[in-house]
Chimera marker file (.cmm) of the C-alpha trace (Angstrom):
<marker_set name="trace">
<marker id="1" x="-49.470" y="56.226" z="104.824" r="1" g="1" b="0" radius="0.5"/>
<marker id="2" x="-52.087" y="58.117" z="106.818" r="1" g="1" b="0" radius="0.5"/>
<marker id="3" x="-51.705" y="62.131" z="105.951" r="1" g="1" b="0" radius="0.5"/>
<marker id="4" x="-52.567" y="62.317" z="109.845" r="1" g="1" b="0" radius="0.5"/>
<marker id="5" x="-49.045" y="61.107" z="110.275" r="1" g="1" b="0" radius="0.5"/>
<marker id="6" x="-47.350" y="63.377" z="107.783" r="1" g="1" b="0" radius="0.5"/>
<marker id="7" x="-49.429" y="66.345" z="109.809" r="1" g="1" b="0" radius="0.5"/>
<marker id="8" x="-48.147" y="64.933" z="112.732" r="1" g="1" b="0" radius="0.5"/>
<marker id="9" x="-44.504" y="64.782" z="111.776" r="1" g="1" b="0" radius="0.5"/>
<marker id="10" x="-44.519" y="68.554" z="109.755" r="1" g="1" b="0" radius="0.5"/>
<marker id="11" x="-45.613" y="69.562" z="113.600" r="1" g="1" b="0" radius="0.5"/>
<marker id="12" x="-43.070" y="67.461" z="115.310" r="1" g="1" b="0" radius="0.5"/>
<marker id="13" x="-40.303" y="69.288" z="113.155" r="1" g="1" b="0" radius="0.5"/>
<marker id="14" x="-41.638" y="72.136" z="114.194" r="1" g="1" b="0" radius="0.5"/>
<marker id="15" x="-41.310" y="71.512" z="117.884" r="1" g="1" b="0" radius="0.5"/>
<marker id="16" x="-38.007" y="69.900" z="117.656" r="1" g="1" b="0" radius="0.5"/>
<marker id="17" x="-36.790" y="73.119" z="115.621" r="1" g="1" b="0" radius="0.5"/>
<marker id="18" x="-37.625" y="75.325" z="118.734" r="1" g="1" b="0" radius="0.5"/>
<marker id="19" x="-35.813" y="73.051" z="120.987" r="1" g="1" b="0" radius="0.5"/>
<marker id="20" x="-32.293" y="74.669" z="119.579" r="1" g="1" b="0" radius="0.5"/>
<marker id="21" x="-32.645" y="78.292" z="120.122" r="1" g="1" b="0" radius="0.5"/>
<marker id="22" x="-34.274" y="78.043" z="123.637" r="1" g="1" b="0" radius="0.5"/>
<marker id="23" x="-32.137" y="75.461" z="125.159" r="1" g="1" b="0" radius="0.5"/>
<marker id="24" x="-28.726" y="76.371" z="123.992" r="1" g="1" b="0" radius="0.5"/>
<marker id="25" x="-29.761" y="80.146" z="124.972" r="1" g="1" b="0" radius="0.5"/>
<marker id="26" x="-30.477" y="79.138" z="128.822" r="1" g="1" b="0" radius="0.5"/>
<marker id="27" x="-27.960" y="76.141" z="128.853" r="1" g="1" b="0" radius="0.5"/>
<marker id="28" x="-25.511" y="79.584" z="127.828" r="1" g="1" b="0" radius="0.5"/>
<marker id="29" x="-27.366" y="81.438" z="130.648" r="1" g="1" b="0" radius="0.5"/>
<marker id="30" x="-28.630" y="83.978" z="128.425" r="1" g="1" b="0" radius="0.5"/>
<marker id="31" x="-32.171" y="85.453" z="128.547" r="1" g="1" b="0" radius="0.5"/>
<marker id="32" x="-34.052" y="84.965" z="124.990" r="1" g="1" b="0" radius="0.5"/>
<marker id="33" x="-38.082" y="85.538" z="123.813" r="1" g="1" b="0" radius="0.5"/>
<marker id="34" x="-40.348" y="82.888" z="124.854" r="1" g="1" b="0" radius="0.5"/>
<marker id="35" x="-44.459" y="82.686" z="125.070" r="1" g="1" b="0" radius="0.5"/>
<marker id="36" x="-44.036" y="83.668" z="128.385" r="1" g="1" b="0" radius="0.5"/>
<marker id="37" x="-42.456" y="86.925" z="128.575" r="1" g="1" b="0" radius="0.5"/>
<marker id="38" x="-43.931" y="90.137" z="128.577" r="1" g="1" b="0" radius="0.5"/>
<marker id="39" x="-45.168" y="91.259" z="125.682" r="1" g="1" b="0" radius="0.5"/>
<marker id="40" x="-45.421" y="87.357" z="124.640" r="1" g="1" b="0" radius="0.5"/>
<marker id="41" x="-42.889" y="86.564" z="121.891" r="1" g="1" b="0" radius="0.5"/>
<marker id="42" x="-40.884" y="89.800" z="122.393" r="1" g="1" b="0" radius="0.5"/>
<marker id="43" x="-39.898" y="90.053" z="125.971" r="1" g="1" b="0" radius="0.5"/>
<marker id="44" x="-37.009" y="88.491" z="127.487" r="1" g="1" b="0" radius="0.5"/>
<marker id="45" x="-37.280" y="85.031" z="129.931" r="1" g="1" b="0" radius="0.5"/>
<marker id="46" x="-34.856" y="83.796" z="132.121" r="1" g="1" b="0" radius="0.5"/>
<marker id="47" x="-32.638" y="80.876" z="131.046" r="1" g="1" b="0" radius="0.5"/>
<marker id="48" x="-34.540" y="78.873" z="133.267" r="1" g="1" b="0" radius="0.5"/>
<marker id="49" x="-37.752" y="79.302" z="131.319" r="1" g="1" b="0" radius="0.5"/>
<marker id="50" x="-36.086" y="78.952" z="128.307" r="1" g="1" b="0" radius="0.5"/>
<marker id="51" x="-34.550" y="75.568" z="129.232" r="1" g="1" b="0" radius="0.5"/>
<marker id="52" x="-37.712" y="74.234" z="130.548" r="1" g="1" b="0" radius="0.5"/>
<marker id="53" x="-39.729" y="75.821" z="127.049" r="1" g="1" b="0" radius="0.5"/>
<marker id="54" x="-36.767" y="73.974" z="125.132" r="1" g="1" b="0" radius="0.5"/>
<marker id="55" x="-37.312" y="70.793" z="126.884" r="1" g="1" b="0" radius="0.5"/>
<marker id="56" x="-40.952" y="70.763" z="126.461" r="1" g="1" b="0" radius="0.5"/>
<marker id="57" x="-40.312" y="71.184" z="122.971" r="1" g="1" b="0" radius="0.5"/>
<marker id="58" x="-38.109" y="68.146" z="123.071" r="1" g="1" b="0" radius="0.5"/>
<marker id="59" x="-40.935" y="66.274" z="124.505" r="1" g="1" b="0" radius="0.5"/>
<marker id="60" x="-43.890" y="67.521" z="121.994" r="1" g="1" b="0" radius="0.5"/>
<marker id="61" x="-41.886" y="66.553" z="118.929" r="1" g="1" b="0" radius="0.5"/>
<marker id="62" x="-40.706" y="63.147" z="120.648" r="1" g="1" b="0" radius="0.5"/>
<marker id="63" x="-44.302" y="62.500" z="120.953" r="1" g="1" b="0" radius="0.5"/>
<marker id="64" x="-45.150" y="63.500" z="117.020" r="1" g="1" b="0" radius="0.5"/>
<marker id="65" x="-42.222" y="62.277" z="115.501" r="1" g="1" b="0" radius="0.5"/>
<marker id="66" x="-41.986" y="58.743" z="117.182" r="1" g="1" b="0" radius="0.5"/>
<marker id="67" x="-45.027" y="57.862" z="118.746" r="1" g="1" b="0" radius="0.5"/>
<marker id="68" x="-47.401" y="58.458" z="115.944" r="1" g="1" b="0" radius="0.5"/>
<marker id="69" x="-48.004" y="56.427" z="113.067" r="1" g="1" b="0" radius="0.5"/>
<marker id="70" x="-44.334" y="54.571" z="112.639" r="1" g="1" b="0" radius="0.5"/>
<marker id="71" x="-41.340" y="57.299" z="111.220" r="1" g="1" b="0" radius="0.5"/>
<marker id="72" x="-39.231" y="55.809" z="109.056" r="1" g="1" b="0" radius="0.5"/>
<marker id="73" x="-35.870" y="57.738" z="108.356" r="1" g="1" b="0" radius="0.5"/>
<marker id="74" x="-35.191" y="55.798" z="104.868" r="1" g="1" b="0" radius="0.5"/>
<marker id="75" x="-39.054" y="57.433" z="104.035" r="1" g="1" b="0" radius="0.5"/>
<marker id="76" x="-38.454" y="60.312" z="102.084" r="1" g="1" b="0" radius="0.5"/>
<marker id="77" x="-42.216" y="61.332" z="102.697" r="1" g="1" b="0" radius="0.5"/>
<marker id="78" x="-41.978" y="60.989" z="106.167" r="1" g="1" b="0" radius="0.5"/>
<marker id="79" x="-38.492" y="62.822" z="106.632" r="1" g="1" b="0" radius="0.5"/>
<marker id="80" x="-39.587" y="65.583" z="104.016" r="1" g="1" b="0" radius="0.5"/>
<marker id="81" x="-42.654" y="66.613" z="106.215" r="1" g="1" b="0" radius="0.5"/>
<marker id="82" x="-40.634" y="66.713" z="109.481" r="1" g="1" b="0" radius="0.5"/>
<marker id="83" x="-37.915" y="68.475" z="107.425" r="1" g="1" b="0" radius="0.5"/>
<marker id="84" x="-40.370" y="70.887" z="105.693" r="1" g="1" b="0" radius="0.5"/>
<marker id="85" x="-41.911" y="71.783" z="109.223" r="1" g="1" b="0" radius="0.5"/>
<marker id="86" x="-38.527" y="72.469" z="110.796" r="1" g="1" b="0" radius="0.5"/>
<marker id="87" x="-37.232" y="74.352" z="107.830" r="1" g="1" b="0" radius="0.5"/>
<marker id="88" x="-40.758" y="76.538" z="107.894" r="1" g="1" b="0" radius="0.5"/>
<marker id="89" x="-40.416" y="77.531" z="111.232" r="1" g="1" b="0" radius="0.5"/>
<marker id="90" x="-36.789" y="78.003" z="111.250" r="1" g="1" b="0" radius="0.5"/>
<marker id="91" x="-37.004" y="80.887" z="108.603" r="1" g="1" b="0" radius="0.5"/>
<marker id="92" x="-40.227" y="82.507" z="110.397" r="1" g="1" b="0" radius="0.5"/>
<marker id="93" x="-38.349" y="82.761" z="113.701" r="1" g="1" b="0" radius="0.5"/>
<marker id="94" x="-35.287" y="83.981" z="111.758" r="1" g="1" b="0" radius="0.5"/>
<marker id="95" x="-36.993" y="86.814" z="110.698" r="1" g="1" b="0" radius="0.5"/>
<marker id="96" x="-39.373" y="87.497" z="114.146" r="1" g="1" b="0" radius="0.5"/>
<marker id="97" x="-35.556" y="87.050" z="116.102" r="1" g="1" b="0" radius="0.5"/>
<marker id="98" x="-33.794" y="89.165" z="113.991" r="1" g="1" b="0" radius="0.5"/>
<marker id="99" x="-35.775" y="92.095" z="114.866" r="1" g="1" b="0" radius="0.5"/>
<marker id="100" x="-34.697" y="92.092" z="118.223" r="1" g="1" b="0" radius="0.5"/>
<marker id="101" x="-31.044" y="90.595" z="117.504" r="1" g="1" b="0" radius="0.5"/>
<marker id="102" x="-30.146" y="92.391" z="114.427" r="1" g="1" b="0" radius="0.5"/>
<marker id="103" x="-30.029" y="89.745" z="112.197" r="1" g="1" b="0" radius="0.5"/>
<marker id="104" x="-32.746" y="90.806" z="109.487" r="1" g="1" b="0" radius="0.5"/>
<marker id="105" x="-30.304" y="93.756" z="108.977" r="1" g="1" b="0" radius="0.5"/>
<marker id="106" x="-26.858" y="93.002" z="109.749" r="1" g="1" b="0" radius="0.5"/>
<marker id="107" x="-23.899" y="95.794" z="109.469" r="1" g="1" b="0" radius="0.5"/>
<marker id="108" x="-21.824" y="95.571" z="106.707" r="1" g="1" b="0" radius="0.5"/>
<marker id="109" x="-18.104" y="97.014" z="107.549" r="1" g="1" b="0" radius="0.5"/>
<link id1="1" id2="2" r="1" g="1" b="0" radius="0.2"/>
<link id1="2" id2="3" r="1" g="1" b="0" radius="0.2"/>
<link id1="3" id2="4" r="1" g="1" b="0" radius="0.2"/>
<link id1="4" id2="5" r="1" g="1" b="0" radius="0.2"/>
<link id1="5" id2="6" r="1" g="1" b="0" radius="0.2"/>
<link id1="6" id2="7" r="1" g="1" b="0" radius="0.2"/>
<link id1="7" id2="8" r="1" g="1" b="0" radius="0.2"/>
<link id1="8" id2="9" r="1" g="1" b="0" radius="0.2"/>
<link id1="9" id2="10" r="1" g="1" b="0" radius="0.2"/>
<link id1="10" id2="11" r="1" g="1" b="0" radius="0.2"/>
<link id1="11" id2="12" r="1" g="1" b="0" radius="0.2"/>
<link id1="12" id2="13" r="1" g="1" b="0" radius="0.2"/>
<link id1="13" id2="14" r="1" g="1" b="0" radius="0.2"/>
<link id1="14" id2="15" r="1" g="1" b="0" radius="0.2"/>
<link id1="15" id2="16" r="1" g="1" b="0" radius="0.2"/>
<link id1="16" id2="17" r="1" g="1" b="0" radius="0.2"/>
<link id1="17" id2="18" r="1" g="1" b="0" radius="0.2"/>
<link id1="18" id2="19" r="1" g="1" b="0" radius="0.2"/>
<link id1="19" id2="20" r="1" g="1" b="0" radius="0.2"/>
<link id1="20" id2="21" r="1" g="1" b="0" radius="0.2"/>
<link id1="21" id2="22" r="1" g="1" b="0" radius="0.2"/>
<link id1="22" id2="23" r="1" g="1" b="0" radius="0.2"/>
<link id1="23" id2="24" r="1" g="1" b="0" radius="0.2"/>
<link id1="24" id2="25" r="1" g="1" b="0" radius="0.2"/>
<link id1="25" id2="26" r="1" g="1" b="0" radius="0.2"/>
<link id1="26" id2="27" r="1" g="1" b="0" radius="0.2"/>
<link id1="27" id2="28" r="1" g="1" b="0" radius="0.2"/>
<link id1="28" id2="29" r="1" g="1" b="0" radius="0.2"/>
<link id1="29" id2="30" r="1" g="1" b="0" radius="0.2"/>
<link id1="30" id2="31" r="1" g="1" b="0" radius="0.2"/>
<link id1="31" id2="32" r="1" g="1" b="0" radius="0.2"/>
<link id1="32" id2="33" r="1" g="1" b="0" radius="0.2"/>
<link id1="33" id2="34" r="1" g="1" b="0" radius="0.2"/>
<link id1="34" id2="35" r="1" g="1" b="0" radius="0.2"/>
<link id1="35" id2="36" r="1" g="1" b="0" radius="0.2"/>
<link id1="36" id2="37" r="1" g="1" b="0" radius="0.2"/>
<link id1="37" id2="38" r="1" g="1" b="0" radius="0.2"/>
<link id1="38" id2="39" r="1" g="1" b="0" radius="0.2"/>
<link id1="39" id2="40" r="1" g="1" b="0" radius="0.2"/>
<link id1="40" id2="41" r="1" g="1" b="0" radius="0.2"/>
<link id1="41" id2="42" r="1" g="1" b="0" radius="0.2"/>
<link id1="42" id2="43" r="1" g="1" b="0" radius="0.2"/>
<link id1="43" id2="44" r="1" g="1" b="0" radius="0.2"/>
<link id1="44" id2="45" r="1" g="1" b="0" radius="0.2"/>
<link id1="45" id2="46" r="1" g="1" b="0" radius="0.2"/>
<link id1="46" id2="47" r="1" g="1" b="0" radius="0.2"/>
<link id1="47" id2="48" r="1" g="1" b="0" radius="0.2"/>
<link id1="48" id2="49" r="1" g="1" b="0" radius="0.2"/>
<link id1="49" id2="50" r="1" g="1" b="0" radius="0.2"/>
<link id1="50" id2="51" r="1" g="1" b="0" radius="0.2"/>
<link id1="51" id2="52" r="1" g="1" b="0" radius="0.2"/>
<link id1="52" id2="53" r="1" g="1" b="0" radius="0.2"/>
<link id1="53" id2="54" r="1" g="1" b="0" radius="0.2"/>
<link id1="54" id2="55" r="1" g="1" b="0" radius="0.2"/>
<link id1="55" id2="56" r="1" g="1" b="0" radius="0.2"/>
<link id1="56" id2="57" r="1" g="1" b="0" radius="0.2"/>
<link id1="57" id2="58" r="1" g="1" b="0" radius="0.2"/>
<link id1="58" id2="59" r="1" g="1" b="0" radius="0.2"/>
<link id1="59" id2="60" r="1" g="1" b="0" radius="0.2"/>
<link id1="60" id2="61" r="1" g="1" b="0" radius="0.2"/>
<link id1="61" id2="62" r="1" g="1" b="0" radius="0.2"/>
<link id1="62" id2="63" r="1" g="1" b="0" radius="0.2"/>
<link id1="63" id2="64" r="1" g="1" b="0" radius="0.2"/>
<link id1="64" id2="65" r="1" g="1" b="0" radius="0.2"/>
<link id1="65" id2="66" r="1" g="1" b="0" radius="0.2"/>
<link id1="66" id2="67" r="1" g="1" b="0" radius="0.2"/>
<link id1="67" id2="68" r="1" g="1" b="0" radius="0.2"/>
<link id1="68" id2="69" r="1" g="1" b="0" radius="0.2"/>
<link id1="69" id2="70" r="1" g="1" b="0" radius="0.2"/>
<link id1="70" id2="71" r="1" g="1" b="0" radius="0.2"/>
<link id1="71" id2="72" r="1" g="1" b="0" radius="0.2"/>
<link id1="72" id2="73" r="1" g="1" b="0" radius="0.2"/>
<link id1="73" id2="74" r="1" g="1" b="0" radius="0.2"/>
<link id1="74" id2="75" r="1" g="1" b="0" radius="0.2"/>
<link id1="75" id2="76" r="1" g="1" b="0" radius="0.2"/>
<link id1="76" id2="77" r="1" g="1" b="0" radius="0.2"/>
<link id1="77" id2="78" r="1" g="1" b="0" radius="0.2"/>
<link id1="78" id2="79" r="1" g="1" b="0" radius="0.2"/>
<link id1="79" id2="80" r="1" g="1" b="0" radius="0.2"/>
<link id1="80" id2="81" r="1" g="1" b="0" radius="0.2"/>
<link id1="81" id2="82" r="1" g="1" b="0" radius="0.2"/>
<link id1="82" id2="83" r="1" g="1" b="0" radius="0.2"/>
<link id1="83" id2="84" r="1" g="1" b="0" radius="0.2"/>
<link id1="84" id2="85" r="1" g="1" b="0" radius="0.2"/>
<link id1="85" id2="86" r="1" g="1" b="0" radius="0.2"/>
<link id1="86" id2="87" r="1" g="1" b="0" radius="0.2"/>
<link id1="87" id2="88" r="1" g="1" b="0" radius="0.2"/>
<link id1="88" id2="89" r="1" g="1" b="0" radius="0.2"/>
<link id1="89" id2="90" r="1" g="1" b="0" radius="0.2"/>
<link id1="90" id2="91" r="1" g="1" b="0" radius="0.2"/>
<link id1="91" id2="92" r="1" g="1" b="0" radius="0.2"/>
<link id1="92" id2="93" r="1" g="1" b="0" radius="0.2"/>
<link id1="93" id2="94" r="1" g="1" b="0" radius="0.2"/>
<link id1="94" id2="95" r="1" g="1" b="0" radius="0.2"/>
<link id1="95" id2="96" r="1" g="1" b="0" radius="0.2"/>
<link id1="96" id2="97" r="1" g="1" b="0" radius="0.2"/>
<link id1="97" id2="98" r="1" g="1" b="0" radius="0.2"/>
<link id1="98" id2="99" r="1" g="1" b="0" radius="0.2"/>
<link id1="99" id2="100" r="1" g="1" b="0" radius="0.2"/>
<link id1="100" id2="101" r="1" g="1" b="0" radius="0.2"/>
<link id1="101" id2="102" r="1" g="1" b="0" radius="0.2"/>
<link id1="102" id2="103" r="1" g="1" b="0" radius="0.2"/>
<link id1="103" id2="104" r="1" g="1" b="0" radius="0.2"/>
<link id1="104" id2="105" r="1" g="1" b="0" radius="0.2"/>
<link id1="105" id2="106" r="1" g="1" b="0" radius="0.2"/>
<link id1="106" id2="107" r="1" g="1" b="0" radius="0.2"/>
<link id1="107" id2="108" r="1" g="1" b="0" radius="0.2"/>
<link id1="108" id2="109" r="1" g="1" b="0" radius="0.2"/>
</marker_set>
């Protein structure tokens, strides 16, 4: 197993982790943070943009994931790296969202 591949498949977790919040935001028609609002990362896109972003996503990770090296689900090496990439970003975005969302300091009633 080439560690290229494991690079490749921590990265294609990471893509195919973004796909979720941008495309069921503008599938939902709601506006959500993208690279390509204003300030990047904090501003607002369309749902449009966000669908497009998500399915880009989609595509990146496709490409990692399955067409480099050969990803084998029954590898626990191979689905740890994708896994640890997806979890990674999933907590960072947690927190950058939440700032904007509320959900790094929920109310308690």
């Amino acid at each position: 197993m080439n560690w290229l591949h494991l690079a490749a498949y921590f990265f294609g977790g990471i893509f195919l982790a973004n796909v979720v919040p941008h495309f069921v935001s503008g599938m939902m028609g709601q506006p959500f943070q993208t690279p390509f609002a204003k300030p990047p990362g904090h501003g607002l896109s369309s749902s449009t943009v966000n669908v497009i972003w998500g399915f880009f996503n989609a595509v990146v990770g496709y490409l990692l994931v399955v067409r480099v090296g050969n990803f084998d689900l029954r590898s626990t090496r191979d689905v740890v790296a994708l896994a640890a990439g997806a979890l990674l970003i999933s907590l960072r975005l947690a927190k950058h969202f939440g700032q904007f969302h509320g959900g790094n300091a929920p109310e308690r009633s």
